[in-house]
Structures are given as structure tokens and as C-alpha cells.
C-alpha positions in Angstrom: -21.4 -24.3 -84.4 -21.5 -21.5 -81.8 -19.1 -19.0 -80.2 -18.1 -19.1 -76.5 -16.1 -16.0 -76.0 -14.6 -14.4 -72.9 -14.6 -10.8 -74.6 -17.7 -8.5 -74.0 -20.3 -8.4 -76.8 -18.9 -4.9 -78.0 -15.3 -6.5 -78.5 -16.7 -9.0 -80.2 -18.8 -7.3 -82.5 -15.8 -4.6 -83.4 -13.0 -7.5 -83.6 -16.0 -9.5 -86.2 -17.0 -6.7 -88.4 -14.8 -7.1 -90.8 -15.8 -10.3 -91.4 -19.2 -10.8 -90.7 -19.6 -13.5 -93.9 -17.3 -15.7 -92.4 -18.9 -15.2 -89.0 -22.3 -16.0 -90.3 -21.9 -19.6 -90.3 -22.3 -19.4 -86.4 -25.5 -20.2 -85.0 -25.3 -18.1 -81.8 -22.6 -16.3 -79.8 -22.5 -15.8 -76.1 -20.4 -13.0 -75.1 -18.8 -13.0 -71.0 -21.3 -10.6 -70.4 -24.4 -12.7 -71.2 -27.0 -12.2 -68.2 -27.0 -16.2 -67.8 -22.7 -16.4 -67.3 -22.7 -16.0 -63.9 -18.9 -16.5 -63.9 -16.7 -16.1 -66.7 -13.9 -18.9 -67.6 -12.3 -21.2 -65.8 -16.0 -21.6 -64.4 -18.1 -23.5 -66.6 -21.2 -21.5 -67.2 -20.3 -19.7 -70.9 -19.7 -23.2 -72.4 -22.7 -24.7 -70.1 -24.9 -21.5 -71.4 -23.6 -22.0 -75.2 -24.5 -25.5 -75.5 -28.4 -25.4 -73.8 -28.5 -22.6 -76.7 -28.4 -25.4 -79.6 -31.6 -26.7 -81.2 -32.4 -30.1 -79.1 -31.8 -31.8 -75.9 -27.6 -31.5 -76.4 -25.5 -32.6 -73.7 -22.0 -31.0 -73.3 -20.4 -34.2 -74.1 -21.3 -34.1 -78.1 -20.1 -30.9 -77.7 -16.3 -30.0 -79.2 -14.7 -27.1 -77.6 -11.6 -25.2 -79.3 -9.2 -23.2 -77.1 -6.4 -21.5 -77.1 -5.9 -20.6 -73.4 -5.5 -22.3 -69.9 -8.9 -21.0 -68.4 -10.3 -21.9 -71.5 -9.7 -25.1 -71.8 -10.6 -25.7 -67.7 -14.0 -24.1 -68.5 -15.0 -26.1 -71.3 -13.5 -29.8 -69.5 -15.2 -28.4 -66.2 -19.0 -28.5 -68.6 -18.2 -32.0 -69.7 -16.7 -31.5 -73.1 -13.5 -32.5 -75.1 -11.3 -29.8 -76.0 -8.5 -29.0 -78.7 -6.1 -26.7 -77.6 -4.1 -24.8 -80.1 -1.9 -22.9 -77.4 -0.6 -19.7 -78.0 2.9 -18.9 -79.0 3.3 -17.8 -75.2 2.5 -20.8 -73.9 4.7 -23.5 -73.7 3.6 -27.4 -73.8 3.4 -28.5 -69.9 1.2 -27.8 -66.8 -0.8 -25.2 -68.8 -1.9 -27.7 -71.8 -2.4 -31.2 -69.4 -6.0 -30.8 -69.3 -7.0 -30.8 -73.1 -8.0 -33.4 -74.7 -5.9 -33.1 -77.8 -2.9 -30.6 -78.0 -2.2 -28.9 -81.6 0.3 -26.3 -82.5 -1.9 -25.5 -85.5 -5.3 -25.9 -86.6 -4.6 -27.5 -89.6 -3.5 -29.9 -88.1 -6.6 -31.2 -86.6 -8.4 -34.4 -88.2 -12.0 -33.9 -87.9 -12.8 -37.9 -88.4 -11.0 -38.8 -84.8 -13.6 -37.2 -82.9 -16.6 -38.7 -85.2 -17.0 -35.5 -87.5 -16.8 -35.7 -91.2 -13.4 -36.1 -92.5 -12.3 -33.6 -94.9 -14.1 -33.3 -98.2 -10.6 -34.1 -100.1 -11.6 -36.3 -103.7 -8.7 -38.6 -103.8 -9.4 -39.5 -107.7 -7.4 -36.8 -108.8 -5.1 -37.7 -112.0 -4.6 -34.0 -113.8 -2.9 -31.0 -112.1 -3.5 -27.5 -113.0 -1.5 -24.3 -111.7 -2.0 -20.5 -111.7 1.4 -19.2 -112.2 1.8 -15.7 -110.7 2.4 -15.8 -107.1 1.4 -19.5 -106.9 4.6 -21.0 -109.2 6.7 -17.5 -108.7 7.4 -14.4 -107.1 6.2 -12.9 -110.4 3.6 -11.2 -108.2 6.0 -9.1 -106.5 7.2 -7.7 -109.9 4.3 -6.8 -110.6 3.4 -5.3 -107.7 7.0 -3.1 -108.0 5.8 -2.4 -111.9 2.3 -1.0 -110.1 4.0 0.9 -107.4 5.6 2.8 -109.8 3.4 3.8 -111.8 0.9 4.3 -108.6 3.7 7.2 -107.5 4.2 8.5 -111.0 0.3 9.2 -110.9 0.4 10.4 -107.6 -1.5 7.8 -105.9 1.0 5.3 -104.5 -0.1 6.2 -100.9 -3.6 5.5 -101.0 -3.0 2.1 -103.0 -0.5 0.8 -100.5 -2.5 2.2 -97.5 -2.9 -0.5 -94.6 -5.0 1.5 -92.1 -8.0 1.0 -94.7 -10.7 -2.0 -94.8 -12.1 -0.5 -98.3 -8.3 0.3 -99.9 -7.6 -4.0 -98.4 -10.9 -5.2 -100.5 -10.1 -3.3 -103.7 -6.7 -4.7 -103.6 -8.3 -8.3 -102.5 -10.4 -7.6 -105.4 -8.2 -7.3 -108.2 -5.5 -10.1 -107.5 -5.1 -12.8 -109.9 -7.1 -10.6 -112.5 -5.4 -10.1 -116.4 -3.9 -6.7 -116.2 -6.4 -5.5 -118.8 -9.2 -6.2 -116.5 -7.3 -4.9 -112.9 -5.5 -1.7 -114.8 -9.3 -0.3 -115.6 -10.2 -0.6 -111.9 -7.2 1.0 -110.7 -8.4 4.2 -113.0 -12.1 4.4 -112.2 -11.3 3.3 -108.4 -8.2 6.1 -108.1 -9.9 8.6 -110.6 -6.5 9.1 -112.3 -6.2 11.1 -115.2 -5.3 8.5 -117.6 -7.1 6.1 -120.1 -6.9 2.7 -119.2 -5.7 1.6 -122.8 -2.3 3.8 -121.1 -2.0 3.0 -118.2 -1.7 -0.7 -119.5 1.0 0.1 -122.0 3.0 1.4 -119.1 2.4 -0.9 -116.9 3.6 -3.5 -119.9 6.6 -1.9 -120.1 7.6 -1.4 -116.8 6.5 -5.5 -116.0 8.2 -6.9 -119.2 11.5 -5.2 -117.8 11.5 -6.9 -114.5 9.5 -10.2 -114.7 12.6 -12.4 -115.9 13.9 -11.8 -112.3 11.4 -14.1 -111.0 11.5 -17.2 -108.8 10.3 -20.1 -108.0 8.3 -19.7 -104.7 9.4 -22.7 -101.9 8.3 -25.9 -102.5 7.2 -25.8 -105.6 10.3 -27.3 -107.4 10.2 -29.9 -105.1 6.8 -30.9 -106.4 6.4 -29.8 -109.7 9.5 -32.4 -110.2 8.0 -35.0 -108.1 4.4 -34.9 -109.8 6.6 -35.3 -113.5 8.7 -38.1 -112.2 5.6 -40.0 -111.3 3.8 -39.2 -114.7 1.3 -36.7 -113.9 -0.2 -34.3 -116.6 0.2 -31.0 -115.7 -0.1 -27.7 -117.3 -0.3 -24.1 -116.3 -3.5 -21.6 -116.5 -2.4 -18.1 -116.4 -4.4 -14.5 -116.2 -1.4 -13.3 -117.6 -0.4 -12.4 -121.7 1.6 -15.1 -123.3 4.4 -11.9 -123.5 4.3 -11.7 -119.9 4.7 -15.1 -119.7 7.4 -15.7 -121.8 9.0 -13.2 -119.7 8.4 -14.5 -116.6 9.9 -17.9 -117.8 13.0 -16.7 -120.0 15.5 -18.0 -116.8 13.2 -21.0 -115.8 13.0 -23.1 -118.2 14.2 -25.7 -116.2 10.6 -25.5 -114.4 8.5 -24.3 -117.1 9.7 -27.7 -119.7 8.1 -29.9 -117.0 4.4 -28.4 -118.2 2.4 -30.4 -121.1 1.3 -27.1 -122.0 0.6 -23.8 -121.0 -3.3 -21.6 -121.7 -2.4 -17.6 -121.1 -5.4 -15.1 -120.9 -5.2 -13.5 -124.4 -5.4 -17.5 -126.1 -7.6 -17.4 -129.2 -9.7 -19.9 -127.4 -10.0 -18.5 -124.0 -13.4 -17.1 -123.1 -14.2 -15.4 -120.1 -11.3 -14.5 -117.4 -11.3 -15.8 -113.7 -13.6 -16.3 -111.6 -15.3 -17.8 -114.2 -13.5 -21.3 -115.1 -13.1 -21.0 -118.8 -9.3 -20.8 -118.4 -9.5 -24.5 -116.3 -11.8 -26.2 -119.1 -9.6 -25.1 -121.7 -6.8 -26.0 -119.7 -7.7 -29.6 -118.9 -9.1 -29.9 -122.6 -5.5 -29.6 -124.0 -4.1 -32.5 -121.9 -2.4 -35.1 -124.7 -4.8 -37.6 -122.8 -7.1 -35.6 -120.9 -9.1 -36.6 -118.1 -12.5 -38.3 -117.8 -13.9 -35.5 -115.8 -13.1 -31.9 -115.0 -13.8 -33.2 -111.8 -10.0 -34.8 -112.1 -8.3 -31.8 -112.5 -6.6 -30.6 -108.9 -5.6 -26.3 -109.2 -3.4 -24.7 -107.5 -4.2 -20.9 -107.4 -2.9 -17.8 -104.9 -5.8 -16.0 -105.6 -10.0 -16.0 -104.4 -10.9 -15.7 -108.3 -8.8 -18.2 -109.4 -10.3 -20.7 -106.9 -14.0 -19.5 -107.4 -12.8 -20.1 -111.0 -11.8 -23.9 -109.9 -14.8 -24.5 -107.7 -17.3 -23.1 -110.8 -15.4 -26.4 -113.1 -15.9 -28.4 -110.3 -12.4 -28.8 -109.6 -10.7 -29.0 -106.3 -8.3 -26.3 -105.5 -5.0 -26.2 -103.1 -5.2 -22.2 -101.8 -2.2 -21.2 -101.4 -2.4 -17.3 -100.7 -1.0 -14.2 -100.1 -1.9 -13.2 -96.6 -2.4 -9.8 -97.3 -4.9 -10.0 -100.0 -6.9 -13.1 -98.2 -10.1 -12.8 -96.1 -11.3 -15.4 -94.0 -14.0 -15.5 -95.9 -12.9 -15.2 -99.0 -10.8 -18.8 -98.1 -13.6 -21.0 -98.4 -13.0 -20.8 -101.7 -10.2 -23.2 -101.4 -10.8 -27.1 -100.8 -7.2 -26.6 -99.0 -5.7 -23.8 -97.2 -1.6 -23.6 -97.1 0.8 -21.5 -96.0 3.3 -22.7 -98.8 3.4 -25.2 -101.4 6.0 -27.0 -98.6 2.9 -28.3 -96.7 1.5 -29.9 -99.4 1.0 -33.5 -98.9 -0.1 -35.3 -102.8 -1.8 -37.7 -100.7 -4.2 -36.0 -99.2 -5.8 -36.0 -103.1 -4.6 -39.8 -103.7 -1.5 -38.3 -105.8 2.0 -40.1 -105.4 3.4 -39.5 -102.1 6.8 -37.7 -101.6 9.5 -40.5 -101.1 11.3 -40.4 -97.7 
């Protein structure tokens, strides 16, 4: 894979740096300013220059192109390659999209298997399902998050933790979601330098979350499948970083939800061992099905978080990603063997679960 970019090798590099794992995976990048682009798109030349750059005698042809815009997509048709045009918002379907090859209105839509590339790595054997529950079955995360915030401002740091302008204060909160309390509250008082033990800081945080958690709800679509995987007798069960306090908390006015779980593995268990990323919580989980499965390997997750689905990956589970925007990296998503917006754009299917009924 390569990158054929009308921006000069400066934008580039400042609009990349963020994110220079994810952009590793890219061979080579040629930039509009590349002394062999003669003229920059509609002509042909970046796309022509990108593709003589590939190891081997490659003709444009085997070559896919992705676009977004109009000259684009002329540059890369006028080389001799397919293109897939996912337009922008401020382009409508018409004159402007006629020449690609195949027209999306998002990139997940795209099927790599009908232009002869590996289909998605999806196991369709799955026959156990596993969900995180903060943030991934309810809005639980946003009481927490209004548990933190106040104690952030009664410590006198509630500026620097909810701070956008920064890439380090973004990572350190990227770092600490989905992690038990008694591992993230530690962080927060080395990372802030806040004049407070940890061992306090988590008893206020406790009393601040228990107060507010039995507010939560369920986040959209997951009622819609969390009844439609019962109906159609699928095990599932919930894996929580949370205490079995916090979760009885959380679950108090949804029990409605909550009875449709074989069983539920919190982060203080007797049995539990190591917290996420590590997949202890998953094994132990999938152990305690009434007939568990053959394999791990069965088990489908969903999580919200990138340690929850390292912790899925490291059982050899699959894992349905369906994250918080703020607190996701590009590539810290490769995590996930699925990437979703929200739980509505889950399709059991694509796993060989029981379709949704019309």
C-alpha cells in the first residue's frame, strides 16, 4: 500500500505525526511536490509516479485507488486504475462521482473480495458472546467521567484533564479507558502530581460514582441485540473492569437487560487474575458458560475500549470495537477485528450469528 497525496510533503508530515504507527504500514508516499509529478491531479503523473515505486514490474491496472475528490478520482482513472470514491459531504452524487469505479458513502462499506483482495478476516464459527459493560452496554462511562470531573476540579486539575489542545493530555486519557478504577485512579495521581494518596482518591471517587451510576442507559442498539442474541439461544455474559458494587449499581434500573446475561465476571472476582489488556477477564468469562465453548476462539467481545480489545485479541477472540471517538487512535483501532460507530451497525452475520429478522 502507498500514499498518493496532493498536499506538499510538509502538510503531510504535520497532518501524519500524530499517528505515525498507523502510517507505518505504507510502503512509500509521494507528496504533489515530488520532483517526478510533473503535474499535480487531475493529470496522471502522482498515481503513475506512486505505482512505478512498488517492488516489481506493477501496471496501474492491479493497482486500487481510493478518493475522495473529483480531480482525484480523474487522476487515478486517467493512469489506468479502478477507483472508490468515498465523496465528501460537499459533494453530492452526480457529474462529480460518474467517473469512479465504485461510489461509497463510507469506507466501511467497501467489500474487499469484489475487486479480488482478501475478504475480511471475520471467523464466522462464533457461538459465545462476551461484552464489556461500561460505555459498550451503557452510558455508565459518562457517569464516571462526571464522578472524575469533579473530583479533577476539587483537586484543582479539572483543566488540564479535560484539555483538548494537547496530543500528551489525549494519550493519557486514551490510556486509562476501560481500566478498573484502582488501576486508572493511581495514574491520575502520579500523572497530575496531586496531593492525595491513591488509596483516597479511590474512596472519593467511589462515592461520588456509586451516587450517579444507577442513572445509566443503555447505549443504541444494544437492546435491540442483546434481545435478539437471547431469543435465538446464544450464551452470553458480561466481563467488566469494574467492582461488583459498581456494577450492581450500574444495573439497579436495568434489570430488564442485565437478566438476559448467563453470568456476569467483575474485576475484584476471587478468580480474576490480571486486569485488561491482558485477557484473564475473557478466559474466566467464557469458562463460566453453563455449556462453554470448544475454543476461546468462539467467544465474539464486544469492548469500547483499546485494552479491552488487546485483551480479546491476546485469548484469541474476535472483538466488535465499538469506541469512543475521543479516546480512539487510528492506530490504536487495529485492535478491533470490527470497527462501529454504534452497536446499530452491527450485522450478527458477518460472524455467522443469527441474522436480525426483517
Amino acid at each position: 500500500m502507498a500514499i498518493a497525496t496532493g498536499s506538499i510533503k510538509s502538510v503531510h508530515e504535520q497532518k501524519t505525526r500524530p499517528h505515525d504507527k498507523f502510517f507505518s504500514v505504507f510502503e512509500h508516499v509521494v507528496t504533489s511536490e515530488d520532483e517526478e509529478v510533473k503535474i499535480g491531479k487531475p493529470a496522471p503523473d502522482i498515481y503513475s509516479v506512486c505505482t512505478s515505486r512498488f517492488a516489481g514490474n506493477i501496471s496501474p491496472g492491479s493497482c486500487l485507488a481510493f478518493e475522495d475528490a473529483p480531480n482525484g478520482v480523474a487522476s487515478a482513472r486517467a493512469a489506468g486504475m479502478p477507483v472508490v470514491m468515498v465523496p465528501g459531504p460537499w459533494i453530492e452524487a452526480g457529474d462529480l462521482t460518474k467517473n469512479a469505479t465504485l461510489l461509497l458513502k463510507d469506507l466501511r462499506d467497501f467489500d474487499p473480495s469484489s475487486f479480488g483482495l482478501p475478504a475480511f478476516g471475520y471467523r464466522r464459527e462464533v457461538t459465545h458472546v462476551i461484552f464489556d459493560m461500561d460505555d459498550t452496554l451503557v452510558d455508565s462511562v459518562h457517569r464516571y467521567s462526571a464522578a472524575l470531573r469533579k473530583l479533577m476540579g476539587k483537586h484543582g486539575v479539572l483543566q488540564k484533564f479535560t484539555g483538548s489542545g494537547s496530543d500528551r493530555i489525549a494519550s493519557f486519557r486514551a490510556s486509562i479507558v476501560g481500566q478498573p478504577a484502582d488501576v486508572a485512579i493511581p495514574k491520575l495521581v502520579k500523572h497530575f502530581q496531586l496531593e492525595v494518596t491513591a488509596e483516597e482518591l479511590l474512596a472519593e471517587f467511589d462515592r461520588e460514582a456509586l451516587e450517579v451510576l444507577p442513572q445509566s442507559k443503555p447505549l443504541p442498539g444494544v437492546e435491540r441485540l442483546v434481545k435478539h442474541l437471547h431469543e435465538r439461544g446464544i450464551p452470553m455474559a458480561v466481563a467488566t473492569s469494574t467492582t461488583r458494587a459498581r456494577y450492581e449499581a450500574t444495573s439497579r434500573n436495568l434489570k430488564h437487560l442485565f437478566s438476559l446475561f448467563s453470568h456476569v465476571v467483575t474485576m475484584d472476582d476471587p478468580e480474576m487474575g490480571q486486569p485488561k489488556p491482558a485477557p484473564d477477564i475473557f478466559l474466566l468469562a467464557s469458562k463460566r458458560f453453563s455449556d462453554p465453548p470448544a475454543d476461546p476462539k468462539r467467544c465474539l467481545v464486544f469492548e469500547d475500549a483499546v485494552s479491552g480489545a488487546e485483551g480479546a485479541a491476546a485469548g484469541g477472540m474476535q472483538c466488535v470495537l465499538v469506541p469512543e471517538r475521543n479516546n480512539m487512535t487510528p492506530e490504536n483501532s487495529v485492535w478491533g477485528t470490527q470497527l462501529l460507530q454504534t452497536m446499530e451497525e452491527f450485522r450478527p452475520e458477518d460472524f455467522g450469528l443469527p441474522e436480525f429478522s426483517s
